[in-house]
VEXLO-127938 format. One line per 3 residues: number of its first residue (from 1); their letters; for each residue y, z, x of C-alpha. Coordinates in nm, 3 decimals, padded with zeros to 5 digits. Each point is the difference from the previous one (the first is absolute). Layout:
BEGIN
NUM> A> Y Z X ~ ...
***
This chain:
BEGIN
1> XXX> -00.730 00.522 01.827 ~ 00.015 00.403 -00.037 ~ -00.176 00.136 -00.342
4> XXX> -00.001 00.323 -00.151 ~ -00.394 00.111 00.068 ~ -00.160 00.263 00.227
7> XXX> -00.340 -00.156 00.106 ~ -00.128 -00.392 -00.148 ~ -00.353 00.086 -00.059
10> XXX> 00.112 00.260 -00.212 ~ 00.292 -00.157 -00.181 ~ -00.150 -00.100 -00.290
13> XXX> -00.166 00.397 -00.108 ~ 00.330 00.143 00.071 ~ 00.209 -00.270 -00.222
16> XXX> -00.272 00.098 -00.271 ~ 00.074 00.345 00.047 ~ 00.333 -00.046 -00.050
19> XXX> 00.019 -00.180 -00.329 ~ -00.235 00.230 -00.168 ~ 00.249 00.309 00.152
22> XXX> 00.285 -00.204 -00.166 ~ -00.196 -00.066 -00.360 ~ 00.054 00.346 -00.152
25> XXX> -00.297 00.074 -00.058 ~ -00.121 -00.333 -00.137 ~ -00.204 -00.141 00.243
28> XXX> -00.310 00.169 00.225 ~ -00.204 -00.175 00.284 ~ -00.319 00.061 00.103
31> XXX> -00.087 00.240 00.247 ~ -00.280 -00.007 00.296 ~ -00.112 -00.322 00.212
34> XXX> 00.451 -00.092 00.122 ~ -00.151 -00.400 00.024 ~ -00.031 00.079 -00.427
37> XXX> 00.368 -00.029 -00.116 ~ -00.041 00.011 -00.370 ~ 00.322 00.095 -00.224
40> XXX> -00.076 00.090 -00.396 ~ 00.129 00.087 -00.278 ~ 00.039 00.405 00.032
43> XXX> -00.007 00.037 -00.403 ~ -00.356 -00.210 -00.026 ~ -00.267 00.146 -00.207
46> XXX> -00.243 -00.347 00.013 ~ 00.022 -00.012 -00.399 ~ 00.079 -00.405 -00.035
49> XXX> -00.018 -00.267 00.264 ~ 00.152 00.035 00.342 ~ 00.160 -00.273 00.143
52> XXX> -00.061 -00.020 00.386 ~ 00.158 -00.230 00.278 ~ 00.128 00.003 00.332
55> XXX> -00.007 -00.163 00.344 ~ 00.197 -00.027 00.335 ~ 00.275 00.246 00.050
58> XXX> 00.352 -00.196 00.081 ~ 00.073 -00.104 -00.387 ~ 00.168 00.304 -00.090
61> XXX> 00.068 00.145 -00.275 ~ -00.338 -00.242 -00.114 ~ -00.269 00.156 -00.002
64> XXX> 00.026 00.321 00.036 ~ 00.358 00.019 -00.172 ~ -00.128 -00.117 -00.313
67> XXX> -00.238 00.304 -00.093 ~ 00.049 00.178 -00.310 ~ -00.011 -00.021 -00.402
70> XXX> 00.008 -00.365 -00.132 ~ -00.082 -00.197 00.361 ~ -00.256 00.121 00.297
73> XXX> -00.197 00.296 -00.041 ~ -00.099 -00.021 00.360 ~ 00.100 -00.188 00.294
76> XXX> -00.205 -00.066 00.315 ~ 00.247 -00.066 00.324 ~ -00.159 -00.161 00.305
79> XXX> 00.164 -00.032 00.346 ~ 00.306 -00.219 00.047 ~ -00.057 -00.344 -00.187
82> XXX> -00.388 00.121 00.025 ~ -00.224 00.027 -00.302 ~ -00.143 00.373 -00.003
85> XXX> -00.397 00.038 00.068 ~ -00.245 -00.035 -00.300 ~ -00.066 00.351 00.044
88> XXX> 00.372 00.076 -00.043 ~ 00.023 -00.169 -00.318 ~ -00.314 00.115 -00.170
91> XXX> 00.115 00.340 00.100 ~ 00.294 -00.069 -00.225 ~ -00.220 -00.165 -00.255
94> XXX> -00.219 00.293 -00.047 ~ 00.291 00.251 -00.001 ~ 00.127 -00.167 -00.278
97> XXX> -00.262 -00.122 -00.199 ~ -00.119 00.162 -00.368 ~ -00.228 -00.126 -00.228
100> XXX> 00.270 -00.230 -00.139 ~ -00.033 -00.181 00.320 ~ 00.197 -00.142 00.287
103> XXX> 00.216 -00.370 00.023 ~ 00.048 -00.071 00.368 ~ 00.258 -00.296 00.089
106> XXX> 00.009 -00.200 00.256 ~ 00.232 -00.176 00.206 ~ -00.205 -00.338 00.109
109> XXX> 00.054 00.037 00.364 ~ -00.368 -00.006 00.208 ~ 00.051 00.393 00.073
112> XXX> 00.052 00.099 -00.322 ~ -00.274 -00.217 -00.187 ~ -00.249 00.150 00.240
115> XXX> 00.069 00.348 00.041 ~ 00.114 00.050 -00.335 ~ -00.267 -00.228 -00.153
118> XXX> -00.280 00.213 00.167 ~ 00.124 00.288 -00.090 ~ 00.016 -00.060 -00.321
121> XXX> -00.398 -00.134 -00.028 ~ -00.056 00.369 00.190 ~ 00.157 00.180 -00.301
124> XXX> -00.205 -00.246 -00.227 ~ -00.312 00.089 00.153 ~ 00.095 00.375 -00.005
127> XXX> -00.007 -00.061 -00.404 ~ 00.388 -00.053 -00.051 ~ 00.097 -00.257 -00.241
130> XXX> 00.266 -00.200 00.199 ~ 00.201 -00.281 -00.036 ~ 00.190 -00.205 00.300
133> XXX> 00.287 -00.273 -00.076 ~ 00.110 -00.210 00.301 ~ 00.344 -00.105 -00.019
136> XXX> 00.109 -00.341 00.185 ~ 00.370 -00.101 -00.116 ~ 00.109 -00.135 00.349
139> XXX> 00.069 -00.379 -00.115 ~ 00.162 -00.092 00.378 ~ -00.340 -00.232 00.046
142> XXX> -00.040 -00.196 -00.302 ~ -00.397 -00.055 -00.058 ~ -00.051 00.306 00.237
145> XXX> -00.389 00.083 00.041 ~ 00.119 00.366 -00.030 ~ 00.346 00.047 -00.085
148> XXX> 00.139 00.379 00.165 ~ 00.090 00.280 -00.254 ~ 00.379 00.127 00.031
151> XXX> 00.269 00.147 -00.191 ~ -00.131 -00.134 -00.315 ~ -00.329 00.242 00.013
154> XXX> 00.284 00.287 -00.060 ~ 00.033 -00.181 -00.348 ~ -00.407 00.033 -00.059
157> XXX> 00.035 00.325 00.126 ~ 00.256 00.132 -00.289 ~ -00.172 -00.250 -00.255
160> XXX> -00.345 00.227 00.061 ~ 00.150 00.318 00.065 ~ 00.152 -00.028 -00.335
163> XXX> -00.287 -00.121 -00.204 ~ -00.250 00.322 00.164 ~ 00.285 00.231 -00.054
166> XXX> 00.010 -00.140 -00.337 ~ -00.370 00.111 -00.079 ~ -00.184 -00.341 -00.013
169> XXX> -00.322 -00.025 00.145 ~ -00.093 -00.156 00.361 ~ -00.082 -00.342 -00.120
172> XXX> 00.313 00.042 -00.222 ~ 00.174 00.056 00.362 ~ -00.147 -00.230 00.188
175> XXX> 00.059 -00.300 -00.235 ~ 00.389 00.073 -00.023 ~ 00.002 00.046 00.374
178> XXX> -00.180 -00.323 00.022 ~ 00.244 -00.178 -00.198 ~ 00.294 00.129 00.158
181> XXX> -00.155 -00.137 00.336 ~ -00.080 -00.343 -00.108 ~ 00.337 -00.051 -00.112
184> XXX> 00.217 00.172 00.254 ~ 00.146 -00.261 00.297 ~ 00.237 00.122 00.292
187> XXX> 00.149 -00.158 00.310 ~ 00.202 00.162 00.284 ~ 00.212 -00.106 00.178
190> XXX> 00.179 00.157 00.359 ~ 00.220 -00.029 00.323 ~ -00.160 00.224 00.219
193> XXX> -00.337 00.143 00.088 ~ -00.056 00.403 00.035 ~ -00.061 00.261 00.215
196> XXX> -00.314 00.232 00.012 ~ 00.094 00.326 00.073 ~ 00.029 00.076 00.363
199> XXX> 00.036 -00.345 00.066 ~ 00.273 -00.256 00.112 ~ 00.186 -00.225 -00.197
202> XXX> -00.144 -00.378 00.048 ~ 00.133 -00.336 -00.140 ~ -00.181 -00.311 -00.119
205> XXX> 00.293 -00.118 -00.167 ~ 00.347 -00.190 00.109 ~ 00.361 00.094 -00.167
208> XXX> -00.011 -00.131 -00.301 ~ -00.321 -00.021 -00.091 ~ -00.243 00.098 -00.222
211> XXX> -00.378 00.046 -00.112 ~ -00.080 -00.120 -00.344 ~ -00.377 00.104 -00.119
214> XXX> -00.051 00.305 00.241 ~ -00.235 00.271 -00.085 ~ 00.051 00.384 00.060
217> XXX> -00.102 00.089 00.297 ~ 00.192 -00.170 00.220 ~ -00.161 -00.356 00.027
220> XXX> 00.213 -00.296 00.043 ~ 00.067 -00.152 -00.372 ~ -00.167 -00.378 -00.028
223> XXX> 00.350 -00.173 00.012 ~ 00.297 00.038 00.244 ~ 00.318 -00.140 -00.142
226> XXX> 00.392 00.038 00.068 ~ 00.093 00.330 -00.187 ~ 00.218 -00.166 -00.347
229> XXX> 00.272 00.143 -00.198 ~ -00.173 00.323 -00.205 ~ 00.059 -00.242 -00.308
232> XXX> -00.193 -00.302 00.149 ~ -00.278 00.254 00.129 ~ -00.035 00.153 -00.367
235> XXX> -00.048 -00.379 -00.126 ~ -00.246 -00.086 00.222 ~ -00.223 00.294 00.002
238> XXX> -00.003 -00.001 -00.372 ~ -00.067 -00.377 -00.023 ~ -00.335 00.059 00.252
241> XXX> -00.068 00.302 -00.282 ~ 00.062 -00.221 -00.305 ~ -00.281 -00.205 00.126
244> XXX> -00.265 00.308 -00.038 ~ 00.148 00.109 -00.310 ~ -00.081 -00.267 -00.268
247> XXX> 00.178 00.077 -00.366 ~ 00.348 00.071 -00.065 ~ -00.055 00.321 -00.119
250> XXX> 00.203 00.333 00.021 ~ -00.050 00.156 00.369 ~ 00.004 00.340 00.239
253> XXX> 00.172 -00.019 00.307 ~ -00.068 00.289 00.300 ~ 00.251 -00.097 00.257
256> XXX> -00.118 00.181 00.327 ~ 00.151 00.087 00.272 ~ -00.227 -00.041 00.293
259> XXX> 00.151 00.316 00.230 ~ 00.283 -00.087 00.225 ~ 00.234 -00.238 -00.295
262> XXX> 00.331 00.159 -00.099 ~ 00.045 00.094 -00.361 ~ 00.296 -00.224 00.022
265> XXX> -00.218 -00.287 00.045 ~ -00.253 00.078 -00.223 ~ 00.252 00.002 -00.313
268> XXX> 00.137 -00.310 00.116 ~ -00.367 -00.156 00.033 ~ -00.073 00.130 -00.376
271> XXX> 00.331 -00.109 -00.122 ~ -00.130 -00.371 00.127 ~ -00.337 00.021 -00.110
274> XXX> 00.125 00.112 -00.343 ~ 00.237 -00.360 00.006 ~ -00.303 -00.234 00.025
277> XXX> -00.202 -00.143 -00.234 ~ -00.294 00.228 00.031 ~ 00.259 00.274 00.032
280> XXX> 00.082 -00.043 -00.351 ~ -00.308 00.024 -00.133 ~ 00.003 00.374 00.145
283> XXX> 00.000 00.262 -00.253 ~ -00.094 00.346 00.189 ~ 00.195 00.040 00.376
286> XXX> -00.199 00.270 00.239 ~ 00.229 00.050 00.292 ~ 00.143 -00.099 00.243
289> XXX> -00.204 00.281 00.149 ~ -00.215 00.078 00.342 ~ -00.308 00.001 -00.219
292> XXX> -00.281 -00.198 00.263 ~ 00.141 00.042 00.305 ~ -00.062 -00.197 00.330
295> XXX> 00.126 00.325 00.236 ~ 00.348 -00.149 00.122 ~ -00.028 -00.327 -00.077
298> XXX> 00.299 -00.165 -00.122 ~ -00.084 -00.224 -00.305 ~ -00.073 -00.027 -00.390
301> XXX> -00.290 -00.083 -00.203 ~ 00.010 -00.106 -00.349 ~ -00.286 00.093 -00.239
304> XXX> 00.012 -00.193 -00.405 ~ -00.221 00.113 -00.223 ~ -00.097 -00.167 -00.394
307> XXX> 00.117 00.252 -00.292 ~ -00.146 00.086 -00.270 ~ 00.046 00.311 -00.260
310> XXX> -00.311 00.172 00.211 ~ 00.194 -00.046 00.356 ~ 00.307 00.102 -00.110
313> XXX> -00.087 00.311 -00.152 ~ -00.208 00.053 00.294 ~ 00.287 -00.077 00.276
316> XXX> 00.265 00.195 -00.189 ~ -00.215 00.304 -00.055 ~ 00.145 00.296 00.136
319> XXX> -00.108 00.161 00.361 ~ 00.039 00.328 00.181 ~ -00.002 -00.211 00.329
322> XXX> 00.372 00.000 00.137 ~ -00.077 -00.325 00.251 ~ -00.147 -00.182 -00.320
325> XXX> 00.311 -00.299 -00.056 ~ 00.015 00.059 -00.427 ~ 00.025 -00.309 -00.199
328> XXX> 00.333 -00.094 -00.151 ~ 00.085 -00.280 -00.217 ~ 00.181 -00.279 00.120
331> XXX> 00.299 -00.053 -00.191 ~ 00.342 -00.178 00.062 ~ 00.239 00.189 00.242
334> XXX> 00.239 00.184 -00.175 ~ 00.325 -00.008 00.056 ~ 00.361 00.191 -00.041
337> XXX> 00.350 -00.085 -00.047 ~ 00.203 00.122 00.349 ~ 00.221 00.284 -00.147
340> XXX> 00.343 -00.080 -00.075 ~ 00.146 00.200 00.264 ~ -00.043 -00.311 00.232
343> XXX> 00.117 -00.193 -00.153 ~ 00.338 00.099 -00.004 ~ 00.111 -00.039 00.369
346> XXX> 00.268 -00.173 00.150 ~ 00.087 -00.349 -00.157 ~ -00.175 -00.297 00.146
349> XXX> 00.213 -00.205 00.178 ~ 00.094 -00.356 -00.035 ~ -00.163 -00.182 00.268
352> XXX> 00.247 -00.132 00.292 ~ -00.068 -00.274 00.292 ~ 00.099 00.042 00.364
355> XXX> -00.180 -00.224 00.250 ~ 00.057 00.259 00.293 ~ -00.106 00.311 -00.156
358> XXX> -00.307 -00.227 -00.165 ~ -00.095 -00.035 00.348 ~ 00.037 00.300 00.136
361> XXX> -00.228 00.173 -00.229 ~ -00.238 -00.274 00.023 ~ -00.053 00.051 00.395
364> XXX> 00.017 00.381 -00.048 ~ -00.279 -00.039 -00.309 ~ -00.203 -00.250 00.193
367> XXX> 00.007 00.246 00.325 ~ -00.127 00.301 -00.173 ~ -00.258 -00.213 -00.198
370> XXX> -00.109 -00.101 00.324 ~ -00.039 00.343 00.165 ~ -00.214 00.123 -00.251
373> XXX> -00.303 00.036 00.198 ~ 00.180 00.114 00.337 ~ 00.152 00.229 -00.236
376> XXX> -00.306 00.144 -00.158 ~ -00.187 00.025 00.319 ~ 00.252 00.199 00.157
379> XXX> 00.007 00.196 -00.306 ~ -00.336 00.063 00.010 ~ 00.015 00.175 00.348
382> XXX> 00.299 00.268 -00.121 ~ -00.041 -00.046 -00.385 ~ -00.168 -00.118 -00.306
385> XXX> -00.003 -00.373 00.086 ~ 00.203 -00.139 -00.237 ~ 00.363 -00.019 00.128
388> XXX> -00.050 -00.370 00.057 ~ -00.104 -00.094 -00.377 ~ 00.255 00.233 -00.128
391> XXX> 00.303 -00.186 00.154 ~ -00.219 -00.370 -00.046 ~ -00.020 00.125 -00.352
394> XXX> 00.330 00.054 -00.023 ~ 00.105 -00.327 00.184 ~ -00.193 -00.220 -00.232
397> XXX> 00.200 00.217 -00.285 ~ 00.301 -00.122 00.105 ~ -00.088 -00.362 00.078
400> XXX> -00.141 -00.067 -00.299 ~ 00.322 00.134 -00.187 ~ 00.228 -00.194 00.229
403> XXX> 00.158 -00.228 -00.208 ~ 00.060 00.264 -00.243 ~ 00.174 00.219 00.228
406> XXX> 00.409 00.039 -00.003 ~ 00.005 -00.175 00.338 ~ 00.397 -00.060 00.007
409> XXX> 00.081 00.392 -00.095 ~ -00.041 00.208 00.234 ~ -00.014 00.367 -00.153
412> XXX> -00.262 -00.152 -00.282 ~ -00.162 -00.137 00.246 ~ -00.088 00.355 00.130
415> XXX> -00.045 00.166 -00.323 ~ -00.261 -00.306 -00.137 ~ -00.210 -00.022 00.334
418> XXX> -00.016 00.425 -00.059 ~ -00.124 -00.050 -00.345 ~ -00.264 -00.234 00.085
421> XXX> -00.089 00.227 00.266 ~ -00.068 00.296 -00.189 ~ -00.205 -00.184 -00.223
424> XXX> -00.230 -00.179 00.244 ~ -00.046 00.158 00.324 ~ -00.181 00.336 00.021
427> XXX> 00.020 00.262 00.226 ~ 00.261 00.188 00.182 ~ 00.104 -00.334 00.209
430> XXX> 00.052 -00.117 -00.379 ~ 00.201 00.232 -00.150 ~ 00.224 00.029 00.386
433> XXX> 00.043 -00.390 -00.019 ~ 00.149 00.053 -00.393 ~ 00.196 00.276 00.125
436> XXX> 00.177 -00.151 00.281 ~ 00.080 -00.289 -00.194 ~ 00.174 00.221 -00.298
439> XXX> 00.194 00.139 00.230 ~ 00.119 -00.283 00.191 ~ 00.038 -00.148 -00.344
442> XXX> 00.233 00.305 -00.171 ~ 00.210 -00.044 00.403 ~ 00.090 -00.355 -00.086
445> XXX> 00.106 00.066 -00.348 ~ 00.215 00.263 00.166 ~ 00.157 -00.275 00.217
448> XXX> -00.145 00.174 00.343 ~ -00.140 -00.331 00.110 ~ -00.287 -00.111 00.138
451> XXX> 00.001 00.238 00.333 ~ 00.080 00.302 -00.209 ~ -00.209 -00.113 -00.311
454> XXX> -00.329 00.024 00.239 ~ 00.116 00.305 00.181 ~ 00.046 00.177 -00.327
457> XXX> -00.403 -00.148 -00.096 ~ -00.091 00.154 00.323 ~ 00.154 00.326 -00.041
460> XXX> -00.174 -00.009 -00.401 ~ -00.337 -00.063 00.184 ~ 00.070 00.305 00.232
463> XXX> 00.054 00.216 -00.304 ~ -00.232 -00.053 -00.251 ~ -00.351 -00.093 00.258
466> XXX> 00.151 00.299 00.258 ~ -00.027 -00.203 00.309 ~ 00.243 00.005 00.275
469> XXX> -00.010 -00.239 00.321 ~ -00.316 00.085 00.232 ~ -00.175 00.158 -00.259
472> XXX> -00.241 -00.299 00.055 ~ 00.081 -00.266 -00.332 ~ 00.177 -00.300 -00.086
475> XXX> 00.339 00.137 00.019 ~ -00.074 00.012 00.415 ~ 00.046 -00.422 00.008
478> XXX> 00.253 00.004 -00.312 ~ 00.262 00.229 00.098 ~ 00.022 -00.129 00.308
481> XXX> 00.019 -00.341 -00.122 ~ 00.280 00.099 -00.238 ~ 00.172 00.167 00.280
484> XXX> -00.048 -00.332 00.214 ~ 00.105 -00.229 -00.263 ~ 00.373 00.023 -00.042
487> XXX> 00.088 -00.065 00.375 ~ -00.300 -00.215 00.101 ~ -00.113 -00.153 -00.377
490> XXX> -00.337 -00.121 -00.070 ~ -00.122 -00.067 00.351 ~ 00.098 00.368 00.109
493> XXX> -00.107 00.142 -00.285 ~ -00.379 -00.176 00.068 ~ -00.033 00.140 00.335
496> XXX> 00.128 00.334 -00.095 ~ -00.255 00.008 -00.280 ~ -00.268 -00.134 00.245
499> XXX> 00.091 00.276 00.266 ~ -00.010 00.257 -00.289 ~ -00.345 -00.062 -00.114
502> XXX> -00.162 -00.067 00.387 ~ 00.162 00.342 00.029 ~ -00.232 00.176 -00.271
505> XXX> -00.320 -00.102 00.231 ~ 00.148 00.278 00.193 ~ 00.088 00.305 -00.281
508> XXX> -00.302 00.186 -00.009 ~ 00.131 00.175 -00.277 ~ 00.121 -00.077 -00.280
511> XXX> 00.218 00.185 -00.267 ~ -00.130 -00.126 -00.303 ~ -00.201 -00.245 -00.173
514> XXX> -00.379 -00.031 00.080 ~ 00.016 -00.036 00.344 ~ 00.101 00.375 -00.042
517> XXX> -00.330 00.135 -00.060 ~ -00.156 -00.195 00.339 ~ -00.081 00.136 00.326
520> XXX> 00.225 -00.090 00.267 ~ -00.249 -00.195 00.168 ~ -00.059 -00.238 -00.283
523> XXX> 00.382 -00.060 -00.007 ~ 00.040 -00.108 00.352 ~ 00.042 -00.367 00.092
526> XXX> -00.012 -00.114 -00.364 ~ 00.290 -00.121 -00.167 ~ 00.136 00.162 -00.336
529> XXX> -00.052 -00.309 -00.262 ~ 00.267 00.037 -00.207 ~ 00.209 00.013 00.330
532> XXX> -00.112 -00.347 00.090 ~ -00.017 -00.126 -00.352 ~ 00.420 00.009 00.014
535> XXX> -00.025 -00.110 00.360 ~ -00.199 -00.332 -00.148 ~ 00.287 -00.034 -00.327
538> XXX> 00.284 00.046 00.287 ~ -00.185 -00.272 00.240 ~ -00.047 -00.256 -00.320
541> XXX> 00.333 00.101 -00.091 ~ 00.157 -00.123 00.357 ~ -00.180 -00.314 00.027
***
């Protein structure tokens, strides 16, 4: 897999060199010995208690992201999923460090505990009052020996950061940090492993399944189960949660998105976590955001902390750190009236029966549903991907409103399947499918017939998407279909429409549409998707 670095061994100095270009001014790092890759606070003057933390590089924007007023004062970044070197992270302890003293936090992997935890008895013995809270909120192993600190030791992290910029004294810090940790749980969940940087792409896992209980750096989680609906996911990770979180108190959520999950997803995962049980008891949402990463890993992890008065004032305190996910309230969706413009389109129309026409767009519906994923993958090659689940969509549209369709009336027919169309499918294919069908609609109210009805929805298409014939679309297997179907009827018209799209494999340019924008040499050999979507409706249509 390619990445966007220069040279490995020195991929982690020039990412830190990077976000401190990008702070404005906020953040500094330390300069001499390049294995010592310290980020601070630029604005620190060492007059209350710093709060210091760090560890393997690869969890972006944690640790290093999470520097400034009200969360880290300093951050130490090791190597890739490495803990940095005990003299790294006293050097940041030391930099930092007033008489006010120093909190360090660890994560309790074996790395971390060590380096950091000697470290911290070298400032000691250099006369610095410190403090050092370990945070273990992995619950994946019930009864674990030494449960692995994850996305919940960002929540100890804001908890102390909050309290020290808040004046309090070290023990003052340490104590709320303390608390935070004993009570925060997490579990994460994911369908793929990651990459290290230079690396190659490697898979542990089947289609279709999933890790439950997997850590952050890339270790296989403790379960391996069949990947569920989002909804059935969110109940089961929050029942394993529930367990470790006795009470049925008021609750934080951080919803985390470990590197390589869609924002798409992640909003559906918090919309289901939200609809469970322990969801409800949720009263402050953090995310979804790429808080704790896992490099390009494509999963979640789900962090629930208790709240009291103390932790929320703490969580929603304000930050100057732009990756920092703020804390919002969790409160019913709100919702709007659809303006009345909509409302007044064409009358709905009473709901006809006509066996044939019932099963005609029944074996045209069921073809297309059918092609989705030939559809998409040959989508993917010239386009976005999503041709197929734009005309499935639309398919299951129209099934699903069969019975309510004017089956026996032609022109309403036309004009009802248009409406639906423009409603439900998306896209250009979306709005061309509601367009032809107008048009053929307004031809049959005109009395032009079925031949001339379609030929006018052709000719509509041509105008208002701006594609001719050979320009490389669907029109290149539907007007010759059309032109096939008066002499020949539906069997003519199939081949004429299968002829037209094999033809695109061989335009290797095309006049509009996406395809537009490709190289020749990606259009060659590879059939134009829309093409053979109306090649499939014109096959079912024949028999």
């Amino acid at each position: 897999m390619a990445h966007f670095i220069n040279d490995r061994a020195a991929l982690v100095a020039e990412a830190v060199d990077g976000l401190v270009a990008g702070s404005g001014g906020r953040l500094a790092r330390l300069d001499g010995d390049p294995a010592i890759r310290v980020v601070l606070r630029a604005d620190w003057n060492a007059d209350r208690v710093a709060v210091v933390s760090g560890g393997g590089s690869g969890h972006e924007p944690a640790h290093a992201g999470f520097v400034g007023r009200g969360l880290l004062t300093a951050a130490i970044c090791g190597d890739v999923f490495a803990s940095p070197s005990v003299d790294a992270v006293l050097a940041g302890i030391l930099a930092v460090t007033g008489p006010a003293g120093c909190l360090v936090i660890i994560k309790n992997y074996a790395g971390d505990r060590l380096n950091f935890g000697l470290a911290a008895e070298r400032a000691r013995a250099l006369g610095l009052p410190i403090e050092t809270v370990t945070v273990a909120d992995d619950v994946a192993i019930p009864g674990a020996a030494q449960p692995r600190g994850i996305a919940g030791t960002l929540l100890v992290h804001k908890v102390a950061g909050h309290a020290a910029e808040d004046g309090r004294s070290l023990a003052e810090v340490a104590a709320a940090a303390r608390a935070a940790a004993a009570g925060v749980k997490s579990l994460g969940i994911a369908v793929s492993g990651c990459t290290m940087p230079g690396g190659v792409a490697e898979s542990r896992l089947a289609p279709g399944q999933a890790e439950l209980g997997l850590g952050i750096h890339g270790e296989p989680g403790i379960e391996r189960i069949d990947l569920p609906p989002a909804a059935d996911l969110a109940g089961l990770m929050t029942a394993r949660l529930a367990e470790a979180l006795p009470g049925d108190g008021p609750l934080a959520l951080l919803v985390n998105d470990l590197g390589g999950t869609t924002a798409l997803e992640m909003q559906v995962l918090t919309r289901a976590v939200l609809a469970t049980a322990l969801g409800s008891r949720v009263r402050l949402l953090l995310g979804p955001a790429a808080a704790m990463t896992a490099l390009d890993m494509h999963g979640a992890s789900l962090s629930l902390m208790p709240l009291d008065a103390a932790t929320e004032a703490a969580l929603t305190a304000a930050t100057e750190v732009p990756a920092w996910p703020p804390a919002v309230p969790v409160v019913a969706p709100a919702t709007r009236p659809l303006p009345d413009g909509l409302a007044q389109q064409r009358p709905v129309p009473s709901p006809s029966h006509d066996p044939a026409v019932a099963r005609a767009i029944t074996a045209i519906c069921t073809a297309l549903i059918g092609a989705e994923a030939a559809l998409n993958a040959l989508d993917a090659r010239v386009g976005d991907g999503d041709t197929g689940t734009t005309f499935a969509a639309a398919a299951r549209a129209v099934l699903a409103d069969l019975d309510r369709l004017p089956q026996a009336e032609p022109a309403a027919l036309c004009g009802a399947l248009s409406d639906r169309l423009a409603r439900v499918a998306g896209g250009s294919s979306g709005v061309l499918m509601s367009i032809f069908f107008a048009a053929t609609g307004s031809g049959l109210a005109d009395g032009l017939g079925w031949p001339g009805s379609l030929d006018r929805g052709a000719a509509r298409l041509q105008a208002h998407g701006g594609a001719r014939p050979g320009d490389r679309t669907l029109l290149d297997a539907l007007v010759p279909a059309l032109a096939a179907l008066p002499e020949g009827g539906l069997a003519a018209a199939a081949r004429a429409a299968e002829a037209g799209a094999t033809a695109t494999a061989r335009m290797i340019r095309a006049g509009t549409g996406r395809s537009s924008y490709l190289a020749a040499g990606d259009l060659d050999g590879v059939e134009d998707p829309g093409a053979v979507a109306v090649a499939r409706a014109f096959a079912a249509l024949s028999g």
